[in-house]
Rosetta silent file (secondary structure, phi, psi, omega in degrees, C-alpha in Angstrom):
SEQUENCE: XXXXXXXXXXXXXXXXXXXXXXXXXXXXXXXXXXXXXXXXXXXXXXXXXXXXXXXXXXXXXXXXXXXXXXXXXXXXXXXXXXXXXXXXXXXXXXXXXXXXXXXXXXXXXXXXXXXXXXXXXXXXXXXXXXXXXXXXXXXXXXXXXXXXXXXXXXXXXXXXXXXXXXXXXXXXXXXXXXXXXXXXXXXXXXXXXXXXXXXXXXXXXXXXXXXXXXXXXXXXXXXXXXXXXXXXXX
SCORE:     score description
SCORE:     0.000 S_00000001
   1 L     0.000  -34.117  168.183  -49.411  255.210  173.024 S_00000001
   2 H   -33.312  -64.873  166.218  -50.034  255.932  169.256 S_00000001
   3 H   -25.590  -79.470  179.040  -46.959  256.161  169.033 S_00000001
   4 H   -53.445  -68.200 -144.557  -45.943  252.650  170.419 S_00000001
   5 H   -75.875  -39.591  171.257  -48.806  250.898  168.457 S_00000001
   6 H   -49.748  -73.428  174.201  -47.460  252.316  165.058 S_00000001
   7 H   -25.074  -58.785 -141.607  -43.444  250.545  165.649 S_00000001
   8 H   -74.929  -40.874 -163.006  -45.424  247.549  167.112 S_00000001
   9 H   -63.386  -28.545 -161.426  -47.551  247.733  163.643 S_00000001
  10 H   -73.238  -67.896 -179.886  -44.558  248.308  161.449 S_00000001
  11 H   -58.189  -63.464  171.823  -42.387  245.695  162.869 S_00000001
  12 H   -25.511  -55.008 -157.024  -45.179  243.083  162.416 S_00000001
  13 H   -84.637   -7.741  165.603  -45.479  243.962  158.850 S_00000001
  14 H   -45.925  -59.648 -170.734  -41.387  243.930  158.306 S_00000001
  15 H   -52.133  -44.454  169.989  -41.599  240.371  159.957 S_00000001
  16 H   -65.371  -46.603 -177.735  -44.514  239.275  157.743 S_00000001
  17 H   -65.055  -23.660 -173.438  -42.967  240.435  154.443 S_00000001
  18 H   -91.930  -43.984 -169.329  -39.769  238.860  155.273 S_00000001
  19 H   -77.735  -45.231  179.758  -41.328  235.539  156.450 S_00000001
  20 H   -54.110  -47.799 -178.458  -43.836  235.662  152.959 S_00000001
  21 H   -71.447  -40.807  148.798  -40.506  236.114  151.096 S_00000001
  22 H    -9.152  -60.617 -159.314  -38.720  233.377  152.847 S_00000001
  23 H   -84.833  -36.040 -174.390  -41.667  231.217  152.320 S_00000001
  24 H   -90.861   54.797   52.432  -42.973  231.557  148.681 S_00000001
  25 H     4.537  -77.337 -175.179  -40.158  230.171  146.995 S_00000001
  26 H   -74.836  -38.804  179.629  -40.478  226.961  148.442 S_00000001
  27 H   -92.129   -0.068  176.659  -44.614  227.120  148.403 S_00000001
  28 H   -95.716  -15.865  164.765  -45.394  228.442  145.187 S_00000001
  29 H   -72.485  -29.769 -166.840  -43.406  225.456  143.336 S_00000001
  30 H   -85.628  -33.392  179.618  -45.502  222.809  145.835 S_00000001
  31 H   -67.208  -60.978  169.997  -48.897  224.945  144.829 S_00000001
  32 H   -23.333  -45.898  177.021  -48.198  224.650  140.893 S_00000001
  33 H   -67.340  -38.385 -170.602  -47.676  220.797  141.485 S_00000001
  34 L   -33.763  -49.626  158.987  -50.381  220.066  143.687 S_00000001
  35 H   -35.973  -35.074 -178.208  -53.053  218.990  140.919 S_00000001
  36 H   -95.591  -13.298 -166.422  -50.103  216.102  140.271 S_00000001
  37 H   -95.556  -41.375  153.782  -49.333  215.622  143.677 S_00000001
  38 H   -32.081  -84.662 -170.167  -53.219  214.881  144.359 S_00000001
  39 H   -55.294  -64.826  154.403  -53.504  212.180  141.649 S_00000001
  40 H    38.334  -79.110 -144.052  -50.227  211.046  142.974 S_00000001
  41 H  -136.630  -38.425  165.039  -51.208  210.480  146.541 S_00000001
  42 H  -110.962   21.033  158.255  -54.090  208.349  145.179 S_00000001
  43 L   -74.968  -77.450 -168.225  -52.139  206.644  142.973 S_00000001
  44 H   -52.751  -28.474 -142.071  -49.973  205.391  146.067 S_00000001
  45 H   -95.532    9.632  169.510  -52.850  204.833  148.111 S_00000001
  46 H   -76.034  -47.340 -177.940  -54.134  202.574  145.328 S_00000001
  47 H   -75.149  -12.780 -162.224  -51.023  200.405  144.702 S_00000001
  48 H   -70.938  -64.590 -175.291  -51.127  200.307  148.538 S_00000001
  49 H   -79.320  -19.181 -176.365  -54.685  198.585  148.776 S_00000001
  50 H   -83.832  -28.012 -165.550  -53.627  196.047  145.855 S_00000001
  51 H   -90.518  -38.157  137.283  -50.443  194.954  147.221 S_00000001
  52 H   -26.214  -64.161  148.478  -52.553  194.418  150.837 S_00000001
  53 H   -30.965  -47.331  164.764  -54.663  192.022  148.646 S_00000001
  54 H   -60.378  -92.561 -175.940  -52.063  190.391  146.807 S_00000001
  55 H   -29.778  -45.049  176.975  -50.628  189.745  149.946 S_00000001
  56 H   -79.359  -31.918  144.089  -53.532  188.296  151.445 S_00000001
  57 H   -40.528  -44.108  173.461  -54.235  185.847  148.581 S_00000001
  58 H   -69.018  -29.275  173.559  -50.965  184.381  148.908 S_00000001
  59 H   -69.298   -6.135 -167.879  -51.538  184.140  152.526 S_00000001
  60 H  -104.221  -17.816  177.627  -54.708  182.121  152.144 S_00000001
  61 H   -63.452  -48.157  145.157  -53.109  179.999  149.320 S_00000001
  62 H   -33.160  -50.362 -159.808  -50.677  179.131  152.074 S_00000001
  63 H   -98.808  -71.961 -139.323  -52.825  178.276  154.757 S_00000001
  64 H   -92.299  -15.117  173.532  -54.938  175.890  152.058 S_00000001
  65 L   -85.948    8.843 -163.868  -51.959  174.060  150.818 S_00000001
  66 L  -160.091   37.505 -173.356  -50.715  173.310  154.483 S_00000001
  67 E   -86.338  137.526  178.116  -54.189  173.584  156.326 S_00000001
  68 E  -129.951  163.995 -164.726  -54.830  172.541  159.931 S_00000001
  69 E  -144.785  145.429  167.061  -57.473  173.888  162.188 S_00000001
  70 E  -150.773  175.226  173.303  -57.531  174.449  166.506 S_00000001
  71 E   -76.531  133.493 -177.822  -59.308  176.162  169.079 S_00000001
  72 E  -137.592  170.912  155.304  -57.763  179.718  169.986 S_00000001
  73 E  -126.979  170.119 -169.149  -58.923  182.510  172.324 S_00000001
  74 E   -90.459  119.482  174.503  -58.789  185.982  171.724 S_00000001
  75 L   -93.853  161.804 -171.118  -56.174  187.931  174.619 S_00000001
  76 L   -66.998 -161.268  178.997  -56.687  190.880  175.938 S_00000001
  77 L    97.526  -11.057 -165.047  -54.407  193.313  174.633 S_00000001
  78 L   -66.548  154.065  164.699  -55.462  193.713  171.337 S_00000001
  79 E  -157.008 -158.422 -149.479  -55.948  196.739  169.621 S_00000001
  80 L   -54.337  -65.327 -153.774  -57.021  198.214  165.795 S_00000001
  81 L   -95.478   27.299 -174.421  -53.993  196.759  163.813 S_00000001
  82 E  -177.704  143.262  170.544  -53.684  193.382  165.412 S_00000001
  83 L  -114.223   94.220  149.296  -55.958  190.546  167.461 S_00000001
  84 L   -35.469  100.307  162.378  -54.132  188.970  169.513 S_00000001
  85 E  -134.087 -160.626 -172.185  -54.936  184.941  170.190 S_00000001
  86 E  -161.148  129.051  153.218  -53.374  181.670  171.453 S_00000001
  87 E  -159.175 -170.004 -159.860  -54.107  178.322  170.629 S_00000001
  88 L   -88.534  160.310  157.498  -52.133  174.445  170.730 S_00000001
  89 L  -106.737 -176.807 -168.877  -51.235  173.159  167.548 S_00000001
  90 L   -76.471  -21.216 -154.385  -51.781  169.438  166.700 S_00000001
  91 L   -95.467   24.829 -170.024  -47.926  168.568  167.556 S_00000001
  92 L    68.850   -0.820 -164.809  -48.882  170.292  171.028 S_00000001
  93 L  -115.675  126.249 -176.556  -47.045  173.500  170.956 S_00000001
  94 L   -60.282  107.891 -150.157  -48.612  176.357  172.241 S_00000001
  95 E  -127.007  107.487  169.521  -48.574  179.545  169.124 S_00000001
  96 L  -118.813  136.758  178.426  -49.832  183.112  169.662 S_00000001
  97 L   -85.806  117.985 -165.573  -48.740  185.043  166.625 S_00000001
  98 L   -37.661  -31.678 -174.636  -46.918  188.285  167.144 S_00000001
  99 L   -96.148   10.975 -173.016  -49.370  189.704  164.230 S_00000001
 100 L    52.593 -156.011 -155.161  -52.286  188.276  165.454 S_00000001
 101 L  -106.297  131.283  173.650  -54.941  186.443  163.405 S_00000001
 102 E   -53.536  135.623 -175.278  -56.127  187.630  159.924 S_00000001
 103 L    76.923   67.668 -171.219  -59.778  188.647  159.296 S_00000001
 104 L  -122.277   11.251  170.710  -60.699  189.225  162.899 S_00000001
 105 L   -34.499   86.504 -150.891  -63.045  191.447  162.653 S_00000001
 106 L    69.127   71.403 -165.078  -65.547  191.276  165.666 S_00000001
 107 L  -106.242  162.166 -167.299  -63.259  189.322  167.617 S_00000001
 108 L  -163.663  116.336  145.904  -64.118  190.416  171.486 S_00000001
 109 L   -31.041  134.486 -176.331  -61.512  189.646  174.230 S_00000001
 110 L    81.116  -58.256 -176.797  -61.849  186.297  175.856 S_00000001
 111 L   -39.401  142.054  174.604  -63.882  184.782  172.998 S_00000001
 112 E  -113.978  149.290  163.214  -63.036  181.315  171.717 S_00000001
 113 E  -146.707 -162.575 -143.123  -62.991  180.848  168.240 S_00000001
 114 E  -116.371  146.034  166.430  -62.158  178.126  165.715 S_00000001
 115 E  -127.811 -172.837 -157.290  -59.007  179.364  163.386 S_00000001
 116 E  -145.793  103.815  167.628  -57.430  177.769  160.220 S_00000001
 117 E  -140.062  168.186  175.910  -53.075  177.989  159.742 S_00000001
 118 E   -77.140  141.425 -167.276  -50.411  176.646  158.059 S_00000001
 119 L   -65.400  -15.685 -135.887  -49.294  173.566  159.396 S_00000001
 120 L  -122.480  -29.391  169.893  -45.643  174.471  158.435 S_00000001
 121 L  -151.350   95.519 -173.506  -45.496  178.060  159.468 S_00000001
 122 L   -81.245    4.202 -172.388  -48.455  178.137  162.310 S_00000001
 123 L   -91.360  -25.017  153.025  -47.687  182.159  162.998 S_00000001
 124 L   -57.661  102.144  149.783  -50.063  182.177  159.413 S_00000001
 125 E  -176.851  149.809  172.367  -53.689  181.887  160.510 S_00000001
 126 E  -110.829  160.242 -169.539  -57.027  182.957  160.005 S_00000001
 127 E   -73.992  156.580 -171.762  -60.439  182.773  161.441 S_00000001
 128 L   -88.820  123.041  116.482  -61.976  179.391  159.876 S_00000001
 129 L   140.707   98.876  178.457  -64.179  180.164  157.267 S_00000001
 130 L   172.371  136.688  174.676  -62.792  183.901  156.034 S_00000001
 131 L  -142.302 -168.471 -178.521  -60.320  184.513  153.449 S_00000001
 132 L   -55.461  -31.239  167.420  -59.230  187.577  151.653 S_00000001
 133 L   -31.321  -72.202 -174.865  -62.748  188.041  150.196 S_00000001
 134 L   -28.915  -64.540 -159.657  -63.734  189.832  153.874 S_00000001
 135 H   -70.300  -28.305 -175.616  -61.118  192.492  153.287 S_00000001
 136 H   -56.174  -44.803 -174.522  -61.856  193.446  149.768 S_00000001
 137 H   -64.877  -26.141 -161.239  -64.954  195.209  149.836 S_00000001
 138 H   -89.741  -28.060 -169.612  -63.643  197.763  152.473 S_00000001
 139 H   -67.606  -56.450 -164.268  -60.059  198.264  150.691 S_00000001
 140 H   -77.338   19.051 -141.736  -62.170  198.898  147.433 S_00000001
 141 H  -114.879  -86.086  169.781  -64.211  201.254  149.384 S_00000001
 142 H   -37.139  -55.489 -179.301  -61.294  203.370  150.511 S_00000001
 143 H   -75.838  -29.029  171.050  -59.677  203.407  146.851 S_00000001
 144 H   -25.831  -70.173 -177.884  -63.077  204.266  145.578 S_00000001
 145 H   -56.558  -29.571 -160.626  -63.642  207.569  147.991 S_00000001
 146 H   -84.807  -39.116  158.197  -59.844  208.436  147.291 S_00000001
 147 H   -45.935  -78.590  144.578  -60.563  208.524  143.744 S_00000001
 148 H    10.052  -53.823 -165.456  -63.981  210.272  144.120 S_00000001
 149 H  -108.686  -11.303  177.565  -62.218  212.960  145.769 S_00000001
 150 H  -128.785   -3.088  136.862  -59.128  213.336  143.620 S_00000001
 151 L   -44.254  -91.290  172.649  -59.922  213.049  140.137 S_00000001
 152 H   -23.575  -63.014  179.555  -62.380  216.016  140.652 S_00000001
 153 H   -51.500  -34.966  173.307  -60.109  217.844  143.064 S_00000001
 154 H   -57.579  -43.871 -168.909  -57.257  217.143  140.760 S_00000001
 155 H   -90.416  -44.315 -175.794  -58.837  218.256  137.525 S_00000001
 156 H   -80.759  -19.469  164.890  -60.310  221.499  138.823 S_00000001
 157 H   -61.232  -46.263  179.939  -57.274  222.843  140.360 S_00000001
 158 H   -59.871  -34.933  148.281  -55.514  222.002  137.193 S_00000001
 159 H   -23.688  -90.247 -156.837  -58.417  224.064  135.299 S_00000001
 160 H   -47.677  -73.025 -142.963  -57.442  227.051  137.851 S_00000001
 161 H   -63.896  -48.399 -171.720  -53.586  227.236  136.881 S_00000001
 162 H   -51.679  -44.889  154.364  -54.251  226.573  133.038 S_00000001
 163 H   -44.837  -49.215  175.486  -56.835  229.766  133.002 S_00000001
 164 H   -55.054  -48.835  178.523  -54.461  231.513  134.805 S_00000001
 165 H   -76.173  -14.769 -155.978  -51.498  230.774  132.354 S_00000001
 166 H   -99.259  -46.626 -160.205  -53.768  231.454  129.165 S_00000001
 167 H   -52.815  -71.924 -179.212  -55.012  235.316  131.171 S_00000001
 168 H    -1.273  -78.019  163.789  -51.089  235.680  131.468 S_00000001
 169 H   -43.439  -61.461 -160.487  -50.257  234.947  127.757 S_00000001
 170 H   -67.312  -34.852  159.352  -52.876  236.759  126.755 S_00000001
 171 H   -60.932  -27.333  174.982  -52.187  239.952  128.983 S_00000001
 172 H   -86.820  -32.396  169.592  -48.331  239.738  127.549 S_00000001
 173 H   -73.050  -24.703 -176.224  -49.550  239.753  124.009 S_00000001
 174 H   -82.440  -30.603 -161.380  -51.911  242.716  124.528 S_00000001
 175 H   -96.968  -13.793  166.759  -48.850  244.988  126.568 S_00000001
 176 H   -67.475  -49.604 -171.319  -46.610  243.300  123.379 S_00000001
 177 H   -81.005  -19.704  173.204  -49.046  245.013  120.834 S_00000001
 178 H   -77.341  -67.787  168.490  -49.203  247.953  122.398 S_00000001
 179 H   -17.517  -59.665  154.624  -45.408  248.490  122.692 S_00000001
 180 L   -34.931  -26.968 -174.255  -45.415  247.938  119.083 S_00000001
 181 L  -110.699   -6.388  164.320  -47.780  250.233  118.274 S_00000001
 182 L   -94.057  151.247 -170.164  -46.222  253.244  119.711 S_00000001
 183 L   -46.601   95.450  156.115  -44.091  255.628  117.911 S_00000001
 184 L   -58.790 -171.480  173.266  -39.888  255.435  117.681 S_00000001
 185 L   -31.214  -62.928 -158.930  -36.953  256.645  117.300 S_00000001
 186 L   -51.243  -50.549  179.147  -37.303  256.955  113.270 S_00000001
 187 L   -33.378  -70.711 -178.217  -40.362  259.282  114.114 S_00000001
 188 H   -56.392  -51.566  172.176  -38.426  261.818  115.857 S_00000001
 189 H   -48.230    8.923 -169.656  -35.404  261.842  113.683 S_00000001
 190 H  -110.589  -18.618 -152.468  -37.582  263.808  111.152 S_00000001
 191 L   -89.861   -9.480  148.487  -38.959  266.675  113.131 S_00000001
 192 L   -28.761  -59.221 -155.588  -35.556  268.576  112.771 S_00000001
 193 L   -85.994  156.199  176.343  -36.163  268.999  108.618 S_00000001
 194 L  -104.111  174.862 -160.684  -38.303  271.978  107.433 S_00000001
 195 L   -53.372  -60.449 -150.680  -41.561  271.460  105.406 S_00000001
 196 L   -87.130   -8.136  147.273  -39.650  271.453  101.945 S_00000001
 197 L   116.292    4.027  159.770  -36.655  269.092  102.872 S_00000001
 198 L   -69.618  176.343  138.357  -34.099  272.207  103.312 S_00000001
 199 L   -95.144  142.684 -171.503  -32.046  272.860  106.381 S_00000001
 200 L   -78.325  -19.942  146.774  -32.990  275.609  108.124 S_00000001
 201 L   -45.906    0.856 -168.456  -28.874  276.199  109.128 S_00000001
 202 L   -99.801  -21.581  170.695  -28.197  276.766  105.907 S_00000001
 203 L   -76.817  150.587  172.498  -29.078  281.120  106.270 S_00000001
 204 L  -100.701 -172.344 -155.362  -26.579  283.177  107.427 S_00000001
 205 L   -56.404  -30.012 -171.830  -26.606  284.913  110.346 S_00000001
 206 L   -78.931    8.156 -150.303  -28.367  288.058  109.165 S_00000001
 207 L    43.910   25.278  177.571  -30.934  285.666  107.556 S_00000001
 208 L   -96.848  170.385 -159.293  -29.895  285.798  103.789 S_00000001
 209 L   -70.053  161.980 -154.651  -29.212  282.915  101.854 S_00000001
 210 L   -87.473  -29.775 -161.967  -25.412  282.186  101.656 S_00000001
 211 L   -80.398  -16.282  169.146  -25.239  282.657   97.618 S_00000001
 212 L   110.095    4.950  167.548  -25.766  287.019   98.991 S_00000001
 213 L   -63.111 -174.824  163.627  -29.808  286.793   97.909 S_00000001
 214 L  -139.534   91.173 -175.612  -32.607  288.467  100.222 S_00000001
 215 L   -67.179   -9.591 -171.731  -34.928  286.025  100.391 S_00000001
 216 L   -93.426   -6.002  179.045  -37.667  288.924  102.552 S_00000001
 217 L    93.896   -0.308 -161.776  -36.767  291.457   99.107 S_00000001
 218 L  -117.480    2.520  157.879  -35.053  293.953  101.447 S_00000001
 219 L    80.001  -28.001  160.416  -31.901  294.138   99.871 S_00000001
 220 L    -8.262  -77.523 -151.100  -29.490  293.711  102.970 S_00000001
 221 L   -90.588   36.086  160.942  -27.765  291.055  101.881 S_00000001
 222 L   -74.790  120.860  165.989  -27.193  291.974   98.555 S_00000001
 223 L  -141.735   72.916 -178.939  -23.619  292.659   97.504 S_00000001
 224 L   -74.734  164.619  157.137  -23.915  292.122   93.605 S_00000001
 225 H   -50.961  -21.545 -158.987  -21.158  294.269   91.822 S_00000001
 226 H   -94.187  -12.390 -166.593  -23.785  295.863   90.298 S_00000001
 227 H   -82.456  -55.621  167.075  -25.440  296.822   93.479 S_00000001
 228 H   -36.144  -28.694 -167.052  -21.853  298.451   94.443 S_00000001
 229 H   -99.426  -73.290 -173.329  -21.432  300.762   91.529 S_00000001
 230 H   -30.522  -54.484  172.466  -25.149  302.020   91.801 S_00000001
 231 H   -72.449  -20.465  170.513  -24.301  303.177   95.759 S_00000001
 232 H  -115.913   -1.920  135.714  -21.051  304.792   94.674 S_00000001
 233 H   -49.440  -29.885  171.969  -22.788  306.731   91.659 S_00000001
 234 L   -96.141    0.000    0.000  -25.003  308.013   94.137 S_00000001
């Protein structure tokens, strides 16, 4: 059973190691970014809420250059990103606007209320007395918090990699200086030579010097002439 539980253990961690290599390639470029991808990401969701605004100015500049006012009710159906209503216009014709009515915030099914559109393009209209004003404070709400949360979040991550990169450097310069400070090649080539800068390869075999001296004083290797005649005198 040991047995079995080891393989099963094994294979897991094959599977894991394989899936980690797979994987950090592609996630270790998206972690490095992330501090920019933050700021980013609230960046978009900034131009996002101004262009919502923008948009909504022009719609009420519309509606006041071409304004008319009716009775609408609210239909059911409605739900977060749209209020449904229906009401007559003055020329009689009956308008409910596929995007429902702007500002409609605590609108209730069934409810009649008084709206404001453009005479010219009636699928434009807003509850009477509301303009873009309503909508601001919560859009600058929203870019507020996203800021809030991603400047900090942004900055301290960035913090993280830039420590990280300096320990790096700094750890490559210390294993640089060390390299550097150990001994070569040059070093070695030396330990060959005797103390006094002779070569020691330079004795002959019997270990006198090549000119026929005795450097130990023992007279082997002499073989002066005069050393010859003295041994055949005796």
């Amino acid at each position: 059973m040991s047995t079995v539980t080891g393989v099963n253990s094994s294979a897991t961690g094959r599977l894991l190691d394989e899936l980690a290599g797979l994987l950090l390639p592609v996630v270790m470029p998206l972690v490095r970014r992330l501090p920019a991808m933050i700021l980013v990401l609230a960046g978009l969701i900034t131009l996002m809420g101004v262009l919502v605004l923008v948009g909504a100015h022009r719609d009420d500049a519309e509606i006041r250059a071409h304004s008319a006012v009716a009775t609408a009710e609210v239909l059911p159906g409605s739900d977060f990103s749209r209020t449904l209503i229906a009401f007559t216009t003055a020329g009689g014709e009956t308008v409910s606007p596929e995007k429902g009515v702007f500002y409609p915030r605590g609108l209730q099914p069934g409810q009649i209320v008084r709206v404001e559109y453009d005479s010219t393009h009636p699928d434009r209209v807003r509850v009477l007395g509301r303009d873009a004003s309503v909508g601001s404070w919560p859009i600058g709400l929203v870019v507020a918090i996203t800021w809030a949360i991603a400047l900090p979040v942004g900055f301290t991550l960035r913090g993280r990699q830039l420590r990280r990169l300096e320990s790096d450097r700094l750890a490559a310069s210390i294993a640089a200086a060390a390299a550097a400070a150990t001994p070569g090649s040059d070093d070695a080539s030396t330990d060959g030579a005797a103390p006094d800068g002779s070569d020691p390869d330079d004795s002959g075999p019997d270990g006198s010097d090549p000119d026929g001296t005795d450097p130990l004083g023992t007279g082997a290797g002499d073989t002066s002439p005069a050393k010859s005649a003295s041994t055949d005198a005796a």
